[in-house]
C-alpha positions as CSV (number, residue, x, y, z in Angstrom):
1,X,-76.0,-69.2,-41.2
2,X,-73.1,-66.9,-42.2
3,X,-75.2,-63.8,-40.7
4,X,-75.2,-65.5,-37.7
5,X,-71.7,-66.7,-37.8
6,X,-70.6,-63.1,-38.0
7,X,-72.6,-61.5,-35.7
8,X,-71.0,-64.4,-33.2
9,X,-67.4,-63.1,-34.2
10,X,-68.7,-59.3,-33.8
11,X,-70.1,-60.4,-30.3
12,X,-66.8,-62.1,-29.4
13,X,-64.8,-59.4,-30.8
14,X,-66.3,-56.6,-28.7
15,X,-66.1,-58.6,-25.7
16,X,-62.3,-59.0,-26.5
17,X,-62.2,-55.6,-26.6
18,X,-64.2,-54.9,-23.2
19,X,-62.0,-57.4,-21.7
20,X,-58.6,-55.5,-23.2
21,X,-59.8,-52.3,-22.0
22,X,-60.9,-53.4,-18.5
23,X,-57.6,-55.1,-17.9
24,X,-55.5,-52.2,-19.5
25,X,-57.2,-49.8,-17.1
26,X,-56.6,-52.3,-14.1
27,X,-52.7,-52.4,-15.2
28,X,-53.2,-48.4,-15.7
29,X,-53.7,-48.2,-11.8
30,X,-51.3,-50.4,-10.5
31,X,-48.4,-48.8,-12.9
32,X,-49.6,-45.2,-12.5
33,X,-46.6,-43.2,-12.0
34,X,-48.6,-41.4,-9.3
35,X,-46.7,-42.5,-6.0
36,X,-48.9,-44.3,-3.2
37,X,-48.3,-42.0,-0.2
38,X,-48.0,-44.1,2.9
39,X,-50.6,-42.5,5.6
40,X,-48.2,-41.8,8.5
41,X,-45.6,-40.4,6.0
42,X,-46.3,-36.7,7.7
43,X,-44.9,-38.7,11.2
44,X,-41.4,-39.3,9.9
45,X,-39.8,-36.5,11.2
46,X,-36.2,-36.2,10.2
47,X,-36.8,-38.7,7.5
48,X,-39.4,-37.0,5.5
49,X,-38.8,-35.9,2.1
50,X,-38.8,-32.7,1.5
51,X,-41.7,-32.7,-0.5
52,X,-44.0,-33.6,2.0
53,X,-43.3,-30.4,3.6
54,X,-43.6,-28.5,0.2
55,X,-46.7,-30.4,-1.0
56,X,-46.9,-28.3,-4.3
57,X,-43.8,-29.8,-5.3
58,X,-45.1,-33.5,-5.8
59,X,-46.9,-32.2,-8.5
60,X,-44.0,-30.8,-10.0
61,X,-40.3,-30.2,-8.4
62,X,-39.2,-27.2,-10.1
63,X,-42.4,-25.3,-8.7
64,X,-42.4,-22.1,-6.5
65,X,-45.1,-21.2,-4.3
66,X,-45.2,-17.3,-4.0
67,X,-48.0,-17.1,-1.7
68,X,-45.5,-18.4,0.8
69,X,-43.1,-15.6,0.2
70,X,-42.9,-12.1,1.5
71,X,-41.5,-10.0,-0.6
72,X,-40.5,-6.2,0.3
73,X,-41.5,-3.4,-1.9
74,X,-40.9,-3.2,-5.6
75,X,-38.8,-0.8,-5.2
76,X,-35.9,-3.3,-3.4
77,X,-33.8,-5.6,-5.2
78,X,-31.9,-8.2,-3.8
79,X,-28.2,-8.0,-3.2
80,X,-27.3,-11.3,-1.5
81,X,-28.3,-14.5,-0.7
82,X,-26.7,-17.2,2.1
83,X,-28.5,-20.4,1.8
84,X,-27.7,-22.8,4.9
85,X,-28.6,-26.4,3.5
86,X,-29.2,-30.1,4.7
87,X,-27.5,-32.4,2.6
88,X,-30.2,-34.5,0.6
89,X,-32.3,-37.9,1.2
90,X,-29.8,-40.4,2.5
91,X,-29.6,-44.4,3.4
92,X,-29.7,-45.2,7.2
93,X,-26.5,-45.1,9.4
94,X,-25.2,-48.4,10.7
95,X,-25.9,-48.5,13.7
96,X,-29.7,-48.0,12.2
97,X,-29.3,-50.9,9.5
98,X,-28.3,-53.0,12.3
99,X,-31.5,-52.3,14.2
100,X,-33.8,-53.0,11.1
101,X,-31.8,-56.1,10.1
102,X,-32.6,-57.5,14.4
103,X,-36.1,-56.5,13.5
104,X,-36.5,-58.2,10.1
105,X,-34.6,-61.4,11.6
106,X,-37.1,-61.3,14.3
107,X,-40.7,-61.1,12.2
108,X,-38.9,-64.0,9.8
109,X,-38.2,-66.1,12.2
110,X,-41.2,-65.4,15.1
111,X,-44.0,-64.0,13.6
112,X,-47.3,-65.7,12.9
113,X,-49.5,-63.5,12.4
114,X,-52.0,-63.4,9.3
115,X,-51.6,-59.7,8.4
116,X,-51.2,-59.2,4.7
117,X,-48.1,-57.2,5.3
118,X,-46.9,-59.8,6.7
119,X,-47.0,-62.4,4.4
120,X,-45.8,-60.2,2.1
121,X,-42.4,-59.4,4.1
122,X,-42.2,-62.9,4.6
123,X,-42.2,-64.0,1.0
124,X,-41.2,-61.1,-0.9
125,X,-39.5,-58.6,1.1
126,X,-35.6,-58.9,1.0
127,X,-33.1,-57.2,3.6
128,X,-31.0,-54.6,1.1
129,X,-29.6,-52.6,3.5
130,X,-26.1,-53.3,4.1
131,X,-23.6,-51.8,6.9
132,X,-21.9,-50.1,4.1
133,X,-24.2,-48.3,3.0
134,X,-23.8,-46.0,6.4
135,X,-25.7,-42.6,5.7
136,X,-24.4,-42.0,2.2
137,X,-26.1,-40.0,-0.3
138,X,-29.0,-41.7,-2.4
139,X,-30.0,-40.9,-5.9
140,X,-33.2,-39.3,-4.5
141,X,-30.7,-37.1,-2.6
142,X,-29.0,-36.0,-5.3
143,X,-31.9,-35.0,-7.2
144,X,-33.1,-33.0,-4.1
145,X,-29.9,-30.6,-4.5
146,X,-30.0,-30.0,-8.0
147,X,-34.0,-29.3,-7.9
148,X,-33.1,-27.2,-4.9
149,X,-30.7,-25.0,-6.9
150,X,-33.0,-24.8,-10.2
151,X,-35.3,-23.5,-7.9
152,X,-33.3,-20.9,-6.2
153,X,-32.4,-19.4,-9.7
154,X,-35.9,-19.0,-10.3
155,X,-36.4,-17.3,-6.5
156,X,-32.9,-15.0,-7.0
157,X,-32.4,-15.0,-10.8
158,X,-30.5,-11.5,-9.7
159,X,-28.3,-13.4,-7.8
160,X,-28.0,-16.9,-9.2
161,X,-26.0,-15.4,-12.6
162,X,-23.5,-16.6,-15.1
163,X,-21.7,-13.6,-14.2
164,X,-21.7,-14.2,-10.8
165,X,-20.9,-17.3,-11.1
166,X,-18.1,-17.3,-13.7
167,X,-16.3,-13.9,-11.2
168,X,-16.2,-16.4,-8.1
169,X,-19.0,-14.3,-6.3
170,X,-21.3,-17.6,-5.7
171,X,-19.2,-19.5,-3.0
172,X,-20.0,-23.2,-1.8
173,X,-19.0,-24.7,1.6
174,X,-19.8,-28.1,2.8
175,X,-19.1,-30.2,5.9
176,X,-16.5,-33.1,5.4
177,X,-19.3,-35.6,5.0
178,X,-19.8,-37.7,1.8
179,X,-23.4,-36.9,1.8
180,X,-22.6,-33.0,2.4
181,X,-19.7,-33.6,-0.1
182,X,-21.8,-35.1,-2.9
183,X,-25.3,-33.1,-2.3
184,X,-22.8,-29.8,-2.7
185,X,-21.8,-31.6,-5.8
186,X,-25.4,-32.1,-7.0
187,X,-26.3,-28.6,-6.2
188,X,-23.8,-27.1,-8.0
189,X,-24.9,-29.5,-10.5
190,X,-28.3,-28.3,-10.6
191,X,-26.8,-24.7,-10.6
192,X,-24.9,-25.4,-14.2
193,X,-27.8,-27.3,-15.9
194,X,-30.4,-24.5,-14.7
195,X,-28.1,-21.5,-16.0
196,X,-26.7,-23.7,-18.5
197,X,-23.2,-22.6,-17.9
198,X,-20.2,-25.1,-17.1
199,X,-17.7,-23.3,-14.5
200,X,-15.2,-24.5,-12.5
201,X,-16.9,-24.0,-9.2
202,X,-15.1,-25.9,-6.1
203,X,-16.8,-26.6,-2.8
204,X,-14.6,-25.4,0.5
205,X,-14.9,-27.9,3.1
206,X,-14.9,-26.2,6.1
207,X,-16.1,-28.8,9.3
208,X,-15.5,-25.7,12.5
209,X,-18.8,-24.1,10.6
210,X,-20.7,-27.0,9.3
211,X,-20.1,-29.7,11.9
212,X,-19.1,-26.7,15.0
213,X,-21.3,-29.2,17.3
214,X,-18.5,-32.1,17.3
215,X,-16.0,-29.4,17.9
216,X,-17.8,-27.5,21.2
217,X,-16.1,-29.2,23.9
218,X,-18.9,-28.5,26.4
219,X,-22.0,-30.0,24.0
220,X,-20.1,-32.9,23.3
221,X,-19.2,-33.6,27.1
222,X,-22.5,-32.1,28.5
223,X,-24.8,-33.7,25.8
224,X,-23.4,-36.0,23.3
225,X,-21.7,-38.5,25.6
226,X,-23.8,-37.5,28.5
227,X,-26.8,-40.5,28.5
228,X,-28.7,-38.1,31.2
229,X,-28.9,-35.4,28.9
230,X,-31.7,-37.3,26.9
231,X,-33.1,-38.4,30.0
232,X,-36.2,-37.1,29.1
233,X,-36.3,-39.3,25.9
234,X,-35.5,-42.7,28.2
235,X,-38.5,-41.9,29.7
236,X,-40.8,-41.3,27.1
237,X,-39.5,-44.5,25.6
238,X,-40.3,-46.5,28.5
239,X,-43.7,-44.3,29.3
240,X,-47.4,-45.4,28.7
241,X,-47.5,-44.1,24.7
242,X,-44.4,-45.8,23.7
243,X,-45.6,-49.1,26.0
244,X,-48.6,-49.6,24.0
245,X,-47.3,-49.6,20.5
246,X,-44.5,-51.9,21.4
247,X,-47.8,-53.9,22.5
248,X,-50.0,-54.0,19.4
249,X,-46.9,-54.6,17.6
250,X,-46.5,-57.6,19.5
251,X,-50.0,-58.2,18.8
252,X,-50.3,-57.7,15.5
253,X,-46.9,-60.0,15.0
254,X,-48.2,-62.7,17.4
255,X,-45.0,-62.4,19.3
256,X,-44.2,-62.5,23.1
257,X,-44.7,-58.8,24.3
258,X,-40.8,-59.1,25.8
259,X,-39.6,-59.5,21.8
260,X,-40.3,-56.2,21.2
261,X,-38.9,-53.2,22.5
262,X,-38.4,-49.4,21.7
263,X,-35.5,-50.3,19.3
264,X,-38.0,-52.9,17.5
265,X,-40.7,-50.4,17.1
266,X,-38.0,-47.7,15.9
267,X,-36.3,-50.1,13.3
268,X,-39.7,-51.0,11.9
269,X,-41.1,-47.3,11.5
270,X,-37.6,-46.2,9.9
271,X,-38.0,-49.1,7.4
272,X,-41.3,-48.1,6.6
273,X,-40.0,-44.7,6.1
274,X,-36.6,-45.2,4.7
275,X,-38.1,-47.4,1.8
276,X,-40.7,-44.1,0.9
277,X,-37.8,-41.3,1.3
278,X,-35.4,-44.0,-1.2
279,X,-37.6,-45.5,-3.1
280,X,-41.2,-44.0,-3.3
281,X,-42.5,-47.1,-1.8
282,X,-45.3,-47.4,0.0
283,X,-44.0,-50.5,2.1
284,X,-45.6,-53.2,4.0
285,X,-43.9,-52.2,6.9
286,X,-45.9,-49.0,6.9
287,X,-49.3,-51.2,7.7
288,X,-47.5,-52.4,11.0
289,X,-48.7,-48.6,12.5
290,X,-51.5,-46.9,12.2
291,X,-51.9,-43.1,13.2
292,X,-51.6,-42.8,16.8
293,X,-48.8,-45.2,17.0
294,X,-46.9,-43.0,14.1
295,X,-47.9,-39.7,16.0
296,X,-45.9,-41.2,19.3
297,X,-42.6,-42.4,17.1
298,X,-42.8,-38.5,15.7
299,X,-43.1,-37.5,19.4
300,X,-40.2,-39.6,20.3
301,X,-38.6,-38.4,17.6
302,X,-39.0,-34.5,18.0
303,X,-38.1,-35.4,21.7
304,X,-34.8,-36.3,21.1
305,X,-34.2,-33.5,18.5
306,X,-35.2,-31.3,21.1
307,X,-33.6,-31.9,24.1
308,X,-30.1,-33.3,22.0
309,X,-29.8,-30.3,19.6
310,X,-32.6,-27.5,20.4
311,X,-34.2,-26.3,23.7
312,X,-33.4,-28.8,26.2
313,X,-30.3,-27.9,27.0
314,X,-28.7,-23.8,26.6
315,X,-25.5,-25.1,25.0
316,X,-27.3,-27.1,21.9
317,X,-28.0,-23.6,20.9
318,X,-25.0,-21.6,21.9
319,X,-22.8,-24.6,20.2
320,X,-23.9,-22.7,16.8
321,X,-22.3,-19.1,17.8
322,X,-19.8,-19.5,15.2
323,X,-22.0,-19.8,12.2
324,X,-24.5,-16.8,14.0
325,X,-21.2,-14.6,13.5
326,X,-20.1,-16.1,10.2
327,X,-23.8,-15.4,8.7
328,X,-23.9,-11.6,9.9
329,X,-20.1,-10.8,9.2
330,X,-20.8,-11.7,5.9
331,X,-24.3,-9.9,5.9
332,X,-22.4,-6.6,7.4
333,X,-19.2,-6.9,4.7
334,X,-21.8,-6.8,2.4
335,X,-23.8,-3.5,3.6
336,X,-20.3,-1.7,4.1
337,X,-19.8,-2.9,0.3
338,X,-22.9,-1.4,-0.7
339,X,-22.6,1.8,1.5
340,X,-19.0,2.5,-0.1
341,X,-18.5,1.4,-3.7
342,X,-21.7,-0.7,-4.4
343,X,-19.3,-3.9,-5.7
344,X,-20.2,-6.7,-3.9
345,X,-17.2,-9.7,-3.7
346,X,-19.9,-12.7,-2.5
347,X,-23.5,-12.1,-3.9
348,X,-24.0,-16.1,-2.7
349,X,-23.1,-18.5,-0.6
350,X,-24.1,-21.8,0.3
351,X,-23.5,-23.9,3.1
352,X,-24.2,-27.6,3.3
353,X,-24.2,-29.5,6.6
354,X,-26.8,-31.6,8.3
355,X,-30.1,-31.0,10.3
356,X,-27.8,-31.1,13.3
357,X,-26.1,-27.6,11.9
358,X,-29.3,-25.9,11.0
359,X,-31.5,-26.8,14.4
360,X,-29.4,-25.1,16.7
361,X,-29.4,-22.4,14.3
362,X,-32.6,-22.0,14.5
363,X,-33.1,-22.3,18.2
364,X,-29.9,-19.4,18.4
365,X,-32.9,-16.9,16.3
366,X,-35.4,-18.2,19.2
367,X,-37.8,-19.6,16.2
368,X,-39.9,-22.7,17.0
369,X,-40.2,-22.5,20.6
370,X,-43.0,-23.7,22.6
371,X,-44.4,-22.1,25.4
372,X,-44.2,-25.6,27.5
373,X,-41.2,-26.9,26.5
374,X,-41.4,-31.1,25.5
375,X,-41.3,-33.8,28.1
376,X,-42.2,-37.3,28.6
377,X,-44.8,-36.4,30.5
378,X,-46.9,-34.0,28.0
379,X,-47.1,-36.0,24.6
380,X,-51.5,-35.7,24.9
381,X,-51.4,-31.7,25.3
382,X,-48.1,-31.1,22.6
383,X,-50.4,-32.2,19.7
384,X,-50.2,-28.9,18.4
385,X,-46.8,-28.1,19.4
386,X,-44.9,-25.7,16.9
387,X,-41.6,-27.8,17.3
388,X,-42.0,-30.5,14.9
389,X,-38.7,-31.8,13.2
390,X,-40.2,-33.3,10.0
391,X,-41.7,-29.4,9.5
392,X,-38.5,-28.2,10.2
393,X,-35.2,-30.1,9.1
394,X,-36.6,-32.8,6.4
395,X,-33.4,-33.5,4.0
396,X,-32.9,-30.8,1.9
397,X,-34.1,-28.6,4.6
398,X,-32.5,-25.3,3.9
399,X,-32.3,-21.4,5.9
400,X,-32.2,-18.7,3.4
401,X,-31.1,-15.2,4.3
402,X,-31.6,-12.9,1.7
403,X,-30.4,-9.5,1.6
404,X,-32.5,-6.1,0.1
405,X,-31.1,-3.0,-0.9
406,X,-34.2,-0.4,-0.7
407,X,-35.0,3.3,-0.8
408,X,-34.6,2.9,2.8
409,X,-31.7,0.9,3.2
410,X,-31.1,-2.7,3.4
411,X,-33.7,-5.1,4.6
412,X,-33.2,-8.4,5.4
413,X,-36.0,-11.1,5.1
414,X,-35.6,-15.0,6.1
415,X,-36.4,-18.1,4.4
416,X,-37.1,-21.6,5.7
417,X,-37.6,-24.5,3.4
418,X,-38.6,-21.6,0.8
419,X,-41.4,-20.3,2.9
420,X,-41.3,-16.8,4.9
421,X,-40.5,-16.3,8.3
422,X,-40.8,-13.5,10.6
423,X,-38.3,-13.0,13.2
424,X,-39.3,-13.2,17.0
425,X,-39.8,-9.6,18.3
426,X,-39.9,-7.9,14.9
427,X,-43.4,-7.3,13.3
428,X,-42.4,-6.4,10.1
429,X,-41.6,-9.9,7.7
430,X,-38.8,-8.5,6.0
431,X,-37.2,-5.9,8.5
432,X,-34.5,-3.2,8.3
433,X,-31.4,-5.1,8.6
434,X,-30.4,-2.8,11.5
435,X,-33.6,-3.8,13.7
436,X,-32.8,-7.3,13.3
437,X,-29.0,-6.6,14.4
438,X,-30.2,-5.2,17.6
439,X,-33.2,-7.9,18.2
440,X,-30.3,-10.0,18.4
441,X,-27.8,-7.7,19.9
442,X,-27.0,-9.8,22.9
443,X,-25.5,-12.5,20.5
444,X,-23.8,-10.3,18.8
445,X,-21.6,-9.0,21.3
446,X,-21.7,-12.2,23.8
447,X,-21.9,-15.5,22.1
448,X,-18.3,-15.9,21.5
449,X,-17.6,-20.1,21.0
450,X,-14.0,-20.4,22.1
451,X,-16.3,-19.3,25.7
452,X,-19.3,-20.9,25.3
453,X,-17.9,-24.3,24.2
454,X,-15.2,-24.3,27.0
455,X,-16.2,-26.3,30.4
456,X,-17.4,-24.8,33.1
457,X,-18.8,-21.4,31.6
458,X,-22.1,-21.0,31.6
């Protein structure tokens, strides 16, 4: 009797233990600190995280990837670094919250369907955004900055010094905004902690550089308060693509088809996103698109990037003359440093602004262009366009130029988002610095802002 007493408590026991076990590993899942990526995150364009671009760095965000960097010979060393940055992640603007919050309202109050997703933004999901939250700098976006820097010390630990630092030849300029403001701030956060220093190192906030796009009289009259400049846009918004996701989200919903519209479709994609790039939540607003609907907001999205800041229109580029000329004076004060005395005054600087100062940038050095340029018309054959915005200007994005004193002479070689780039028209990844000077000679001499930006100059 007592045998079989026991071996009753011994059965018991190990299924107690089975049971434990199986629920711990069910909990183990669920509370996994490995983040559940939603599936159209690569379709968030401007509002990716910067991680998605630099997929190593999930894994661990103090990583470098030097397969994606060319170097020049051994023989080189590197005698400057600019670093043009995006400020970090940040919450939605206003004028976005306002959008979501119409949106939410609406699938409250209207929707019937019997998605999942649904039910669970009906009973669970809360409306957090508020209007003053307006674009400002998120925790996320802080850490972006001061990972950024740690790994720039580790790309340039030649450059990135405690001496450097402490003889004021690492310089930090930032646009006016708080999200430039504070991600400057967390950079040169990062910078301290990761050469474990603590320097009085103040940010210059200089807006005719970082923000020179609200300061071009003819981009802001042309393009910014010009509705026909993003014609192009209206009528991709109100084309076949963008027509049939409004539809299956009306479907989906179980709303009538004239509830939604282009702003309903945005609000709910940048909720889905906003809540990932925050928050590292995979959110039930995600499951309200599935692929091709995410590959048309994305197309909408690069759309408007394109024809508002890059190719669309010649002044979007030309707008950004007067950070062209402030990146290669500095680049030529310091070869004439090296060629006379070898003391450099400004081994690096850093310049934080938005993806609205680096695009046009970009576009200036001719990188990213299509051969067909975007329209509303082409969204089917641009699948594998090389203008994508996400690839391009995700927060933290950030434009290195990096400076190389060789046997030679001085080479220059260019970064974006830490990965190489060569130039358009020069074969060689990291070229002499005076072949790039006359690849882009024509700037050089001509693309003088005060003319550019003035009305009626071509």
């Amino acid at each position: 009797m007592v045998k079989q007493v026991v071996t009753t408590i011994c059965f018991v026991l190990f299924h107690c233990i089975i049971s434990y076990w199986a629920f711990m590993s069910s909990c183990s899942i669920h509370s996994s600190p490995k983040i559940s990526i939603p599936a159209i995150a690569r379709y968030f364009g401007t509002k990716g995280r910067y991680e998605d671009v630099n997929t190593y760095l999930i894994d661990g965000l103090l990583a470098t990837n030097n397969s994606l960097v060319t170097l020049p010979s051994s023989k080189c060393s590197e005698i400057h670094l600019t670093a043009i940055i995006r400020h970090g992640t940040r919450y939605p603007t206003t004028k976005n919250i306002q959008k979501m919050r119409e949106f939410y309202d609406l699938v409250v109050r209207d929707a019937t369907g019997n998605l999942n997703c649904l039910s669970e933004i009906k009973s669970q999901w809360k409306m957090w955004y508020t209007d003053d939250m307006d674009g400002r700098l998120v925790d996320k976006g802080r850490a972006d900055h001061m990972h950024l820097a740690q790994r720039l010390i580790k790309w340039f630990p030649s450059l990135l010094t405690e001496d450097n630092v402490r003889n004021g030849r690492v310089k930090l300029i930032t646009s006016s905004k708080h999200r430039c403001v504070n991600s400057t701030i967390a950079f040169r956060e990062g910078l301290m902690k990761g050469l474990n220093i603590k320097v009085e190192l103040e940010p210059a906030v200089n807006d005719a550089l970082m923000r020179y796009f609200d300061q071009c009289e003819r981009f802001v009259k042309e393009v910014e308060n010009n509705k026909s400049a993003l014609e192009e846009v209206k009528r991709f918004n109100e084309g076949p693509e963008m027509t049939r996701v409004m539809e299956k989200m009306a479907d989906r919903l179980e709303v009538p088809y004239a509830s939604i519209t282009d702003d309903s479709v945005e609000a709910a994609f940048f909720l889905c996103a906003y809540e990932f790039t925050i928050h590292d939540l995979n959110s039930p607003w995600c499951q309200l698109f599935d692929e091709v609907d995410a590959q048309v907001m994305e197309y909408a999205g690069d759309l408007k990037q394109y024809w508002k800041r890059s190719y669309g229109h010649d002044i979007n580029s030309k707008s950004s003359c007067i950070l062209f000329h402030d990146l290669f004076h500095r680049l030529d004060q310091v070869v004439a440093q090296i060629n006379s005395d070898g003391a450099l005054s400004e081994a690096v600087t850093v310049q934080v602004g938005h993806a609205e100062t680096l695009l046009p940038l970009l576009t200036l050095l001719d990188l990213f262009k299509d051969d067909i340029p975007l329209s509303s018309t082409n969204f089917a054959t641009q699948k594998n366009r090389i203008f994508r915005s996400g690839n391009i200007v995700p927060y933290a994005a950030n434009l290195l130029v990096v400076l190389y004193e060789c046997p030679e002479g001085i080479r220059m070689g260019v970064r974006l988002n830490e990965k190489s780039l060569t130039l358009p028209g020069l074969a060689d990844p990291v070229p002499m610095y005076e072949d790039v000077k006359k690849r882009y000679r024509a700037l050089l001499e001509g693309c003088d802002q005060e003319t550019v930006c003035k009305m009626n100059n071509s």
